[in-house]
Z-matrix of the N, CA and C atoms (Angstrom, degrees):
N
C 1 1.444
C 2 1.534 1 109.92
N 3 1.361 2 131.96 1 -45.97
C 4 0.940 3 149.18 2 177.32
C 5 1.843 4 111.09 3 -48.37
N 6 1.403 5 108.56 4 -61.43
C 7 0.897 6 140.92 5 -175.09
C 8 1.841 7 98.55 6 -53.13
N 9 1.156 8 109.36 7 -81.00
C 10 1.303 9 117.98 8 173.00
C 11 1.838 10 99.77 9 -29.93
N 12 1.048 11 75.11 10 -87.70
C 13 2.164 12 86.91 11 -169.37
C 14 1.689 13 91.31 12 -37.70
N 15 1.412 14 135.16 13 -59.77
C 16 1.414 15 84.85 14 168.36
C 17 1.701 16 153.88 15 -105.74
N 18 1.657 17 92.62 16 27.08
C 19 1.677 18 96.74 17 159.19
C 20 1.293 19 120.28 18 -59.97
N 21 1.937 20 110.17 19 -37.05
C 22 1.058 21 109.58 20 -169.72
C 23 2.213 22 105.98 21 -72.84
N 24 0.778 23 115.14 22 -48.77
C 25 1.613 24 128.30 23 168.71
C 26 1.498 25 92.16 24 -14.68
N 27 1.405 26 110.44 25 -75.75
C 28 1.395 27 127.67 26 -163.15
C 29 1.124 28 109.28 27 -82.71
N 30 1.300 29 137.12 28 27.62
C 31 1.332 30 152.42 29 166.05
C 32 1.567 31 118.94 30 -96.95
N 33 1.452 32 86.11 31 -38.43
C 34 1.734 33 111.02 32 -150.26
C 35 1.903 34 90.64 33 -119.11
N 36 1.171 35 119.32 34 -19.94
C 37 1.688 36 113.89 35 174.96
C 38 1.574 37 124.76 36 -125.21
N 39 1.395 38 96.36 37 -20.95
C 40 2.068 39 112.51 38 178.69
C 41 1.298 40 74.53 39 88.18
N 42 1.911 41 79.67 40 -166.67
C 43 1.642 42 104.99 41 -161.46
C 44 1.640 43 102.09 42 -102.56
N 45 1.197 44 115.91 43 -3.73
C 46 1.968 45 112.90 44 167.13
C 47 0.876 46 129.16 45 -102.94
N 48 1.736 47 106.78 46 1.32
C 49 1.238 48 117.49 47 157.68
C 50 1.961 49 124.18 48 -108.00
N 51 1.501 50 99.41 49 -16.83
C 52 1.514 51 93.88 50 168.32
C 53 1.705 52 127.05 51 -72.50
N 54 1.675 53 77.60 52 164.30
C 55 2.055 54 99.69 53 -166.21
C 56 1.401 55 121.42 54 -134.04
N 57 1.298 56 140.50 55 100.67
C 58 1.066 57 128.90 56 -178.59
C 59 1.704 58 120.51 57 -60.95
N 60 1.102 59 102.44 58 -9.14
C 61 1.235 60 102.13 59 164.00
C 62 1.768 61 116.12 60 -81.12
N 63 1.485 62 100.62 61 -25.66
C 64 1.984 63 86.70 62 177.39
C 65 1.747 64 82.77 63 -77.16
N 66 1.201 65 140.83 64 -46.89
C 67 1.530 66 108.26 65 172.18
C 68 0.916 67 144.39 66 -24.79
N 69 1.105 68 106.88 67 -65.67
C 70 1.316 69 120.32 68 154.38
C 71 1.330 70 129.95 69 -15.01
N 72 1.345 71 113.05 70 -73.34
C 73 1.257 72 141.81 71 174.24
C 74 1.843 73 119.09 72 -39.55
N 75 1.723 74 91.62 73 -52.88
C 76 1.370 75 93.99 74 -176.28
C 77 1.617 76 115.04 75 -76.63
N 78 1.314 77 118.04 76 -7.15
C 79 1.632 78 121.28 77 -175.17
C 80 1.466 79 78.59 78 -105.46
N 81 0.926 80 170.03 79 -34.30
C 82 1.560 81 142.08 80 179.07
C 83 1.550 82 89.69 81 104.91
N 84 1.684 83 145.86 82 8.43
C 85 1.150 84 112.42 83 143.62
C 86 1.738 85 126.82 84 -95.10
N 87 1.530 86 114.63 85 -157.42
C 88 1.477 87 115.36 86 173.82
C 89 1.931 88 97.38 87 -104.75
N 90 1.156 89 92.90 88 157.76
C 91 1.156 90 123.25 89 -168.29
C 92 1.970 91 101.21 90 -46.90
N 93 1.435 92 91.91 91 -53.70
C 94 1.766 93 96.45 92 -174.50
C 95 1.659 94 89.11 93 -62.02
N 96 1.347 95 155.24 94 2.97
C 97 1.199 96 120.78 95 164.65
C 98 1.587 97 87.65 96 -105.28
N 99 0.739 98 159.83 97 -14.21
C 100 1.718 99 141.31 98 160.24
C 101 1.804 100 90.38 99 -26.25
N 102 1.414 101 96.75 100 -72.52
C 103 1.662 102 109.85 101 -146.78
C 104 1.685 103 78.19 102 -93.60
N 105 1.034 104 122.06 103 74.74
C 106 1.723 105 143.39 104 163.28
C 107 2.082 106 84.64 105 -135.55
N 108 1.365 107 116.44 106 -51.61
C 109 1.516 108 116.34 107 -149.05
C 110 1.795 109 94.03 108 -105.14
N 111 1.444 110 120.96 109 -30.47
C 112 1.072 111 105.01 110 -158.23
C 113 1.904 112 80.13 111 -133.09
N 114 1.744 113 102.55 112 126.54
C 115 1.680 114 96.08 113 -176.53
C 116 1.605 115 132.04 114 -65.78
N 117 1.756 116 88.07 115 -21.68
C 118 1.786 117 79.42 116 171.34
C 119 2.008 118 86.14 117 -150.33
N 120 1.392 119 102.20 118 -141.48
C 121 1.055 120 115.01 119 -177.05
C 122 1.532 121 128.56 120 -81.33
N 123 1.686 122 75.26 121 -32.85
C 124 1.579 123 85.49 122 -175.45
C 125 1.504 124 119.75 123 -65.69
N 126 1.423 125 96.82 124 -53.00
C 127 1.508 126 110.19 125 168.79
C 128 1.715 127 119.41 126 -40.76
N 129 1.750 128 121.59 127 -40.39
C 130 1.524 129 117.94 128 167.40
C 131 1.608 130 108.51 129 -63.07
N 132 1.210 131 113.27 130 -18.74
C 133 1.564 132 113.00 131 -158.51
C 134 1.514 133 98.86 132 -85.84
N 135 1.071 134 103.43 133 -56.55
C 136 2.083 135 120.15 134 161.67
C 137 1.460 136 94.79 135 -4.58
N 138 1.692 137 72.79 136 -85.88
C 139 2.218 138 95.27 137 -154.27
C 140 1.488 139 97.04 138 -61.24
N 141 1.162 140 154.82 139 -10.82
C 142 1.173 141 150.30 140 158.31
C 143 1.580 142 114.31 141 -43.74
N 144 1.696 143 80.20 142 -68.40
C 145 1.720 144 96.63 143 -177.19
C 146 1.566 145 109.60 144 -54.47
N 147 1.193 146 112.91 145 -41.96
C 148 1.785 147 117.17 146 -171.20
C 149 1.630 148 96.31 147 -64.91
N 150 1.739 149 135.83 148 -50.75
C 151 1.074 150 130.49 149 177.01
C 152 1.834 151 109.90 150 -47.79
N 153 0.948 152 114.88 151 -45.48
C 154 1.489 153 119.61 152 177.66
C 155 1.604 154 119.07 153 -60.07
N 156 1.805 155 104.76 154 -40.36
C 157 1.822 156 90.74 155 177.30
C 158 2.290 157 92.88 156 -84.32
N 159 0.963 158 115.89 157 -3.34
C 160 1.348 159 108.50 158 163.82
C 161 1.423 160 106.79 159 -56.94
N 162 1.342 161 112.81 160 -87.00
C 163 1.497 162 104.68 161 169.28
C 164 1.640 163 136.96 162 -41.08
N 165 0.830 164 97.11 163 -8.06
C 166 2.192 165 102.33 164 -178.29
C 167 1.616 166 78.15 165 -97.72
N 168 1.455 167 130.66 166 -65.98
C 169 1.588 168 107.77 167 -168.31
C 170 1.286 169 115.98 168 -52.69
N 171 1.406 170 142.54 169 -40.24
C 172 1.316 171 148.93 170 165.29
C 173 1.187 172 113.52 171 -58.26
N 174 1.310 173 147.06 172 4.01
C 175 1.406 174 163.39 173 176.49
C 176 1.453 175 103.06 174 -105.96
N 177 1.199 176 137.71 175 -61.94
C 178 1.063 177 154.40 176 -146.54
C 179 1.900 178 96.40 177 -91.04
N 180 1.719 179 101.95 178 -47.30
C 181 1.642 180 108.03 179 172.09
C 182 1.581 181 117.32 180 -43.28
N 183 1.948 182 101.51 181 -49.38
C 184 1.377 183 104.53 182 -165.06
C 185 1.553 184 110.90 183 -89.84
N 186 1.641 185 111.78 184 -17.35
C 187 1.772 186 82.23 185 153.82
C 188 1.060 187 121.74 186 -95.41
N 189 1.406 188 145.68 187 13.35
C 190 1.207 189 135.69 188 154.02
C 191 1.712 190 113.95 189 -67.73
N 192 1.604 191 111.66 190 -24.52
C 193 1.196 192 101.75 191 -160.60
C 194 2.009 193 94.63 192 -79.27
N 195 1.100 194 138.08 193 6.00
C 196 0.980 195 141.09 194 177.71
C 197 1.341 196 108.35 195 -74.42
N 198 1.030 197 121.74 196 -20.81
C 199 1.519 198 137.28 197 157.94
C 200 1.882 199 98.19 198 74.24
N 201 1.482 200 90.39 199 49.47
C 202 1.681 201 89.63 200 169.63
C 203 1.889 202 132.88 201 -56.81
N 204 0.821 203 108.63 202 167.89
C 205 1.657 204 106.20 203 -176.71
C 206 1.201 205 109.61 204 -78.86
N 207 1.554 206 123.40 205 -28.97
C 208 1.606 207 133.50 206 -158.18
C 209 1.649 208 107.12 207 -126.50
N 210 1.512 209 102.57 208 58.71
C 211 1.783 210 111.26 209 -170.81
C 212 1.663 211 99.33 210 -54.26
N 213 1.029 212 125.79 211 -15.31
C 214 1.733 213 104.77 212 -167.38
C 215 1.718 214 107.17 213 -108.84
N 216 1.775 215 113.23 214 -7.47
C 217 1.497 216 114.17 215 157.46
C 218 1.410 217 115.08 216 -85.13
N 219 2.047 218 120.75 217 -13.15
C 220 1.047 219 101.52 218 -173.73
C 221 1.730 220 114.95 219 -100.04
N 222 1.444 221 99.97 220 8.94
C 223 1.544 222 127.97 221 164.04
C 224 1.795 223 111.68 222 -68.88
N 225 1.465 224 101.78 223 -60.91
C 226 1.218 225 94.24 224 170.88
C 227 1.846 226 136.03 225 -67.28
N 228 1.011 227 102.66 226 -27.04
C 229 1.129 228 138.31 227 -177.62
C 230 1.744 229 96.10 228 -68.14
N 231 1.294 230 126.66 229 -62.56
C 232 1.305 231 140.97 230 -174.50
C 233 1.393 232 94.14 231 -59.71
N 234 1.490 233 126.87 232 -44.67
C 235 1.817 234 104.04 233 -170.89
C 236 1.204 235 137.70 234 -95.51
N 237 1.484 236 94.16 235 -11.92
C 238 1.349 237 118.67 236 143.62
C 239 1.558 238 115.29 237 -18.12
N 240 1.563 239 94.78 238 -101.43
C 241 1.381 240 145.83 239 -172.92
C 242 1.859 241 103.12 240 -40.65
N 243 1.574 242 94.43 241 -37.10
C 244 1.361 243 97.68 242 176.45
C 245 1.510 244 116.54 243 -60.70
N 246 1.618 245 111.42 244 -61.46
C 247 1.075 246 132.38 245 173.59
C 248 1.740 247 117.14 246 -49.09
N 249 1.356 248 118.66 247 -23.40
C 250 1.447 249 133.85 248 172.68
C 251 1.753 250 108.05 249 -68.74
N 252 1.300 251 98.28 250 -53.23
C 253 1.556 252 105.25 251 -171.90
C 254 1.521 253 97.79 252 -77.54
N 255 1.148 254 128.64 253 -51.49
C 256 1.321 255 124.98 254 175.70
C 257 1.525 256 138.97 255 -100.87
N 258 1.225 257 103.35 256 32.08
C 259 1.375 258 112.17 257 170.47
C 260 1.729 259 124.37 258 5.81
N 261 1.610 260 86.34 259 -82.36
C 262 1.752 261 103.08 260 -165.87
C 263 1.596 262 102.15 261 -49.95
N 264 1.041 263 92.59 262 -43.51
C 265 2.056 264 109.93 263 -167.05
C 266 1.777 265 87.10 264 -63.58
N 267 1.311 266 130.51 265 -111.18
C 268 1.079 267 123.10 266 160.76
C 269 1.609 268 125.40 267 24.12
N 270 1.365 269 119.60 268 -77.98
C 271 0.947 270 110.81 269 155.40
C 272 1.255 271 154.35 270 -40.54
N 273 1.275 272 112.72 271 -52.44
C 274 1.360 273 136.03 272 135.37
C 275 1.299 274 117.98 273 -3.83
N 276 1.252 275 120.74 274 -84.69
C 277 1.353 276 135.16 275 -178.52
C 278 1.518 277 113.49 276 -30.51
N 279 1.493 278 113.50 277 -49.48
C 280 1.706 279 125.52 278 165.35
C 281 1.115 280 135.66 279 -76.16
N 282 1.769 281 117.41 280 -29.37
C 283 1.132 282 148.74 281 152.85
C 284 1.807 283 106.39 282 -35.41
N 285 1.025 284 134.04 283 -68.86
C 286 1.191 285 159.85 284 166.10
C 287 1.769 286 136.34 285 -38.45
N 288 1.169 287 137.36 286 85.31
C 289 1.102 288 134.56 287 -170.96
C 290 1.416 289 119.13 288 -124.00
N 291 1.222 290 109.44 289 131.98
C 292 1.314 291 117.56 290 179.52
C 293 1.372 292 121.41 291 -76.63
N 294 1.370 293 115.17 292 115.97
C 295 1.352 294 134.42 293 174.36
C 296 1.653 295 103.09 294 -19.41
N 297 1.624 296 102.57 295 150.17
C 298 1.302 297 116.71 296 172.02
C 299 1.846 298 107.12 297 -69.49
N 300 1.507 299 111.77 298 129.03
C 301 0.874 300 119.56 299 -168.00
C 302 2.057 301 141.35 300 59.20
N 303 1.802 302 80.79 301 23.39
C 304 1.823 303 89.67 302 163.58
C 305 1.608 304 99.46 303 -119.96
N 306 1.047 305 83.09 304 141.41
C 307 1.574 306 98.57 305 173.14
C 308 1.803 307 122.61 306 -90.22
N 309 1.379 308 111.39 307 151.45
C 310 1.686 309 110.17 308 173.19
C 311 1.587 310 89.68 309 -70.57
N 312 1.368 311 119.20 310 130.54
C 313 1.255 312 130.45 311 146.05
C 314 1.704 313 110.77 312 -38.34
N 315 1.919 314 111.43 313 125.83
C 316 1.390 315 97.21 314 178.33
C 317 1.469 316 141.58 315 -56.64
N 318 1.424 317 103.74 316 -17.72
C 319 1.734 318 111.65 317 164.55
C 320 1.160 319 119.45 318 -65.62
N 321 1.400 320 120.85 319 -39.76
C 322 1.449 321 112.44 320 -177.58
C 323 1.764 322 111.80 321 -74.23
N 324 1.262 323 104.55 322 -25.04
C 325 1.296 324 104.21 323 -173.54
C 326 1.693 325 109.54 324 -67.30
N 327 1.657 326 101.52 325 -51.70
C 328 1.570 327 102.28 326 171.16
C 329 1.653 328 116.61 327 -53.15
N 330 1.324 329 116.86 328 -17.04
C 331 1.484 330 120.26 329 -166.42
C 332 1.861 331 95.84 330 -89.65
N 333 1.263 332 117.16 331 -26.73
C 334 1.278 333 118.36 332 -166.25
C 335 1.731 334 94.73 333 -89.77
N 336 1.323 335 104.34 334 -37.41
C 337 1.584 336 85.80 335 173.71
C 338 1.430 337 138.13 336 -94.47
N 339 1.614 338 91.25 337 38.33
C 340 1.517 339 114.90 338 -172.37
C 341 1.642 340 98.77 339 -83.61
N 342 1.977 341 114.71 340 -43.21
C 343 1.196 342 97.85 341 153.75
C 344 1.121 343 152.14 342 -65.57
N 345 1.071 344 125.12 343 -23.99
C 346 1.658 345 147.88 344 170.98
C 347 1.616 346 97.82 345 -60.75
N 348 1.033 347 109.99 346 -39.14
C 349 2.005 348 107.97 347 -165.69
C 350 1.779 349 94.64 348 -67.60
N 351 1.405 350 123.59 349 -34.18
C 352 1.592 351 122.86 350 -153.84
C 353 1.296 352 103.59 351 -74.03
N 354 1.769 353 107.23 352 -35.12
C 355 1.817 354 103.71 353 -162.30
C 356 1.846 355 86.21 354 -86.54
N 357 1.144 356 127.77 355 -32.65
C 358 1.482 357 118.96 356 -170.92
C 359 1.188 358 101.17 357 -73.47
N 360 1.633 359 155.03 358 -31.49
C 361 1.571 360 141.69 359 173.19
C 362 1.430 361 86.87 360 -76.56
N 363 1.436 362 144.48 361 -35.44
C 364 1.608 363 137.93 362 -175.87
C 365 1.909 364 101.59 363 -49.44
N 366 1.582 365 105.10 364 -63.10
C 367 1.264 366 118.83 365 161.40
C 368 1.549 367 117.02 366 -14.86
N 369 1.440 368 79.20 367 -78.06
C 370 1.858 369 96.50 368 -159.20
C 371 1.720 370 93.97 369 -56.78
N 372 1.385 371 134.38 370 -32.50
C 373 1.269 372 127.99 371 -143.77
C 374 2.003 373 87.22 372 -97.28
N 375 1.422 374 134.18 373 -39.04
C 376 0.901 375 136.00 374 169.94
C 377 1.587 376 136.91 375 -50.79
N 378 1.368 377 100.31 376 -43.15
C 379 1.427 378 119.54 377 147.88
C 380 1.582 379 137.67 378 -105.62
N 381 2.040 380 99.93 379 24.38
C 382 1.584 381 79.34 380 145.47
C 383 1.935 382 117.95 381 87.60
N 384 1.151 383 103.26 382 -21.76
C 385 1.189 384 95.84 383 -159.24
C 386 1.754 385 96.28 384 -149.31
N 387 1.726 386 107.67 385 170.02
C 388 1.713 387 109.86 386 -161.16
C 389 1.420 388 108.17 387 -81.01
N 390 1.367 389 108.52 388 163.55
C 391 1.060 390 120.80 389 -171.63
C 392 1.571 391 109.80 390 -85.40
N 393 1.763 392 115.75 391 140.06
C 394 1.423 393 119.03 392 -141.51
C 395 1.858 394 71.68 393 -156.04
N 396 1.775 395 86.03 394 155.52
C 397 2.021 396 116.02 395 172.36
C 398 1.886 397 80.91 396 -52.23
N 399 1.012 398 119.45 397 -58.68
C 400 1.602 399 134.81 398 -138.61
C 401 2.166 400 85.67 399 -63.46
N 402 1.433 401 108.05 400 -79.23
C 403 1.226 402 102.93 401 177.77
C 404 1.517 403 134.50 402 -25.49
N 405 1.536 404 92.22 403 -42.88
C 406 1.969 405 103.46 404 -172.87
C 407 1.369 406 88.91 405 -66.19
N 408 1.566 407 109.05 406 -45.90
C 409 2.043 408 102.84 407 -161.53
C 410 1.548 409 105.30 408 -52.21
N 411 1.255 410 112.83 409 -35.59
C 412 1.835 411 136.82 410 -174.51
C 413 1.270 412 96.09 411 -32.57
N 414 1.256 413 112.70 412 -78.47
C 415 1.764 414 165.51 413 -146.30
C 416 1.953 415 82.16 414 -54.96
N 417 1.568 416 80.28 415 -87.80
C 418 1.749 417 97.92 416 172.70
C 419 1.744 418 120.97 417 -11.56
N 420 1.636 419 104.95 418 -43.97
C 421 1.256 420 99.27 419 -163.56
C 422 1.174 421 108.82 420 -106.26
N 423 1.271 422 99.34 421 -30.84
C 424 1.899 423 109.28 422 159.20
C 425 1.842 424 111.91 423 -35.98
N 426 1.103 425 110.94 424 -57.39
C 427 1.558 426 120.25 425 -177.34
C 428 1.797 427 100.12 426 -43.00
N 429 1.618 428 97.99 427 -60.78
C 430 1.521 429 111.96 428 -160.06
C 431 1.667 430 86.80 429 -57.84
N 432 1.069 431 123.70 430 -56.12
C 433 1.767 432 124.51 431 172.84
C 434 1.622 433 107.31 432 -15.92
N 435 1.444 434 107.01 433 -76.34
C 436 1.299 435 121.29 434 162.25
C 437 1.474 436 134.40 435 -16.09
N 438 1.535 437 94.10 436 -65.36
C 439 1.592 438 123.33 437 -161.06
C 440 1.760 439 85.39 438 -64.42
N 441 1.100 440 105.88 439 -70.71
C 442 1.689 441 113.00 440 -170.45
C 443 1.245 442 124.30 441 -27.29
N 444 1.467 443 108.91 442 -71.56
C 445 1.377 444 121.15 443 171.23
C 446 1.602 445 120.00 444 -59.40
N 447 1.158 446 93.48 445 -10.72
C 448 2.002 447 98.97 446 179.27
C 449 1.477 448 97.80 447 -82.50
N 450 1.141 449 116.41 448 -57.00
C 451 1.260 450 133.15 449 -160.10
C 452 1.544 451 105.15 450 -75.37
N 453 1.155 452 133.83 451 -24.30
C 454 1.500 453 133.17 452 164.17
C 455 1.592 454 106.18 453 -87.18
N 456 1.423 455 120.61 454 -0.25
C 457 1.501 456 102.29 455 156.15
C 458 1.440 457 120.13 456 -102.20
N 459 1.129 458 101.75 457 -28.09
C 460 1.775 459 104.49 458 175.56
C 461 1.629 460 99.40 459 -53.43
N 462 1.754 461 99.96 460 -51.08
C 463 1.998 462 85.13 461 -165.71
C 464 1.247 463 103.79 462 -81.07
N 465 1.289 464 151.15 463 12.22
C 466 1.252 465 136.84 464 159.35
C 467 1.476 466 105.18 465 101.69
N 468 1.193 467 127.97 466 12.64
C 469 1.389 468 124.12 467 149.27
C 470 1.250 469 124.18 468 -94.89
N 471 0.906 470 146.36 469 45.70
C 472 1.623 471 148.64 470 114.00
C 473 1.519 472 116.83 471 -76.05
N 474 1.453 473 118.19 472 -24.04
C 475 1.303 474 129.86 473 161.27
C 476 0.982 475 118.40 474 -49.20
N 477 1.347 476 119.97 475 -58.53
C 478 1.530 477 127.07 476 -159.06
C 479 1.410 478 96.51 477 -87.46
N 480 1.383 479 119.49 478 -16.54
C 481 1.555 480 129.72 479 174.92
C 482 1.426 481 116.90 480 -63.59
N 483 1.822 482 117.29 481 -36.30
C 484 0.997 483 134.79 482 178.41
C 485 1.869 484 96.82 483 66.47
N 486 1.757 485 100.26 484 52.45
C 487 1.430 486 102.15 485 175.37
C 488 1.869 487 93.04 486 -108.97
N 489 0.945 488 112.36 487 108.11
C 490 1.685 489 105.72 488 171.16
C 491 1.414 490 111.84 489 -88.53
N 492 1.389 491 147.66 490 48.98
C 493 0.918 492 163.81 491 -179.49
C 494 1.341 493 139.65 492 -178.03
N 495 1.980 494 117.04 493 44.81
C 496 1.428 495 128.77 494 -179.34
C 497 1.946 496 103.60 495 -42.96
N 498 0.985 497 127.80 496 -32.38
C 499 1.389 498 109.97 497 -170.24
C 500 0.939 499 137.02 498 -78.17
N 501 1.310 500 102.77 499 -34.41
C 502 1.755 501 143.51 500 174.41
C 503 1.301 502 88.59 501 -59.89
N 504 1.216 503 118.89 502 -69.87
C 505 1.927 504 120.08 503 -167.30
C 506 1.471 505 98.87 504 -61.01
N 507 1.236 506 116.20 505 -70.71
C 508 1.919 507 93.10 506 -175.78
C 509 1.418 508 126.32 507 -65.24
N 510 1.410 509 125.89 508 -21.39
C 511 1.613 510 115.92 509 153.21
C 512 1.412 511 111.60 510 -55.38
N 513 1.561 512 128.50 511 -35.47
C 514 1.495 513 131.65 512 165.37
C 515 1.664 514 127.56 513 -38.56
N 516 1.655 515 88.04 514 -35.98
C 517 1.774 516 98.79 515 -165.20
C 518 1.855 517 83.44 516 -103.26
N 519 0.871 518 148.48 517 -54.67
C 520 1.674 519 145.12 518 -175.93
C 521 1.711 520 98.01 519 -44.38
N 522 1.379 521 118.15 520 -50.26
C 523 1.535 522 128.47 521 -169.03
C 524 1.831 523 93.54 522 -66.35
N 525 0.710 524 122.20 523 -67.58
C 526 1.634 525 119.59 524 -174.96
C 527 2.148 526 121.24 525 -58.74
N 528 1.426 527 73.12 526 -38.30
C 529 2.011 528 84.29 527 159.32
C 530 1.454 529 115.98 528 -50.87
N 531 1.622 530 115.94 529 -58.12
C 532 0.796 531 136.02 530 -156.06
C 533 1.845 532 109.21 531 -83.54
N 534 1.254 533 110.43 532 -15.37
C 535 1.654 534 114.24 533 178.73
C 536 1.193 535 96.49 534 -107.48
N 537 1.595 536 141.36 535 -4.30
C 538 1.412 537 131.20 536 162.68
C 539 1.409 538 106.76 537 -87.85
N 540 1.493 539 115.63 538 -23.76
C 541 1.369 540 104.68 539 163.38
C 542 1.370 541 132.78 540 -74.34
């Protein structure tokens, strides 16, 4: 419940504008029972973030499940699009760092690499061949491929770039990764 009420917070305010106290608020308790369930902030901010790559993997599931012809444009295409519809959330996720010396709880971590697992079987299924340290690293940088060019259109540098086509260019740079591999 918590959790929910504050994905939605951070949906609807980002992460320099969220409050565990409007959490609070919207579940009908006080703030000291937030941090009754979750020990500080960071920890609500975590499970937030982990609910959010929940949803980008379930995003990413249902256009693949369309069973397109071009699985590795509809990858790029998907994180985009993700990051379009969900900005604040999205953001968030990078926005966000975990204190020196707390750890991601191991569920969330396995839950976060629920996205990472989709584009690496996308990988493996694109080129054909088994899954290797070398492929995942592939995969890995492919994302960051992604991440970059997403993330310089949201902030308005592809604008000032006078690039009218962020997707095209990072499906461009994933497509050439992917024939040197």
């Amino acid at each position: 419940m918590m959790i929910a009420a504050g994905h939605d917070v951070m949906r609807e305010r980002g992460f320099a504008a969220f409050s565990a106290r409007e959490v609070a608020r919207r579940v009908g308790y006080s703030v000291g029972t937030v941090y009754n369930v979750f020990p500080s902030l960071d920890h609500l901010l975590a499970a937030i973030n982990t609910a959010t790559f929940d949803h980008w993997a379930e995003h990413l599931r249902a256009l693949l499940a369309k069973d397109p012809t071009d699985r590795i444009r509809t990858l790029v295409e998907g994180y985009f699009s993700f990051a379009r519809e969900n900005r604040n959330l999205w953001m968030a996720i990078y926005d966000h760092r975990l204190p020196a010396g707390m750890a991601l709880p191991e569920s969330d971590a396995a839950r976060r690499a629920a996205l990472t697992a989709i584009v690496i079987a996308e990988v493996v299924r694109e080129l054909d061949i088994e899954l290797s340290a070398d492929i995942a690293r592939l995969a890995r940088s492919l994302i960051a491929t992604a991440h970059g060019h997403c993330l310089f259109e949201l902030n308005g540098t592809f604008e000032l770039m006078n690039e009218p086509d962020p997707v095209a260019m990072a499906l461009g740079r994933v497509r050439d990764a992917l024939k040197q591999a």
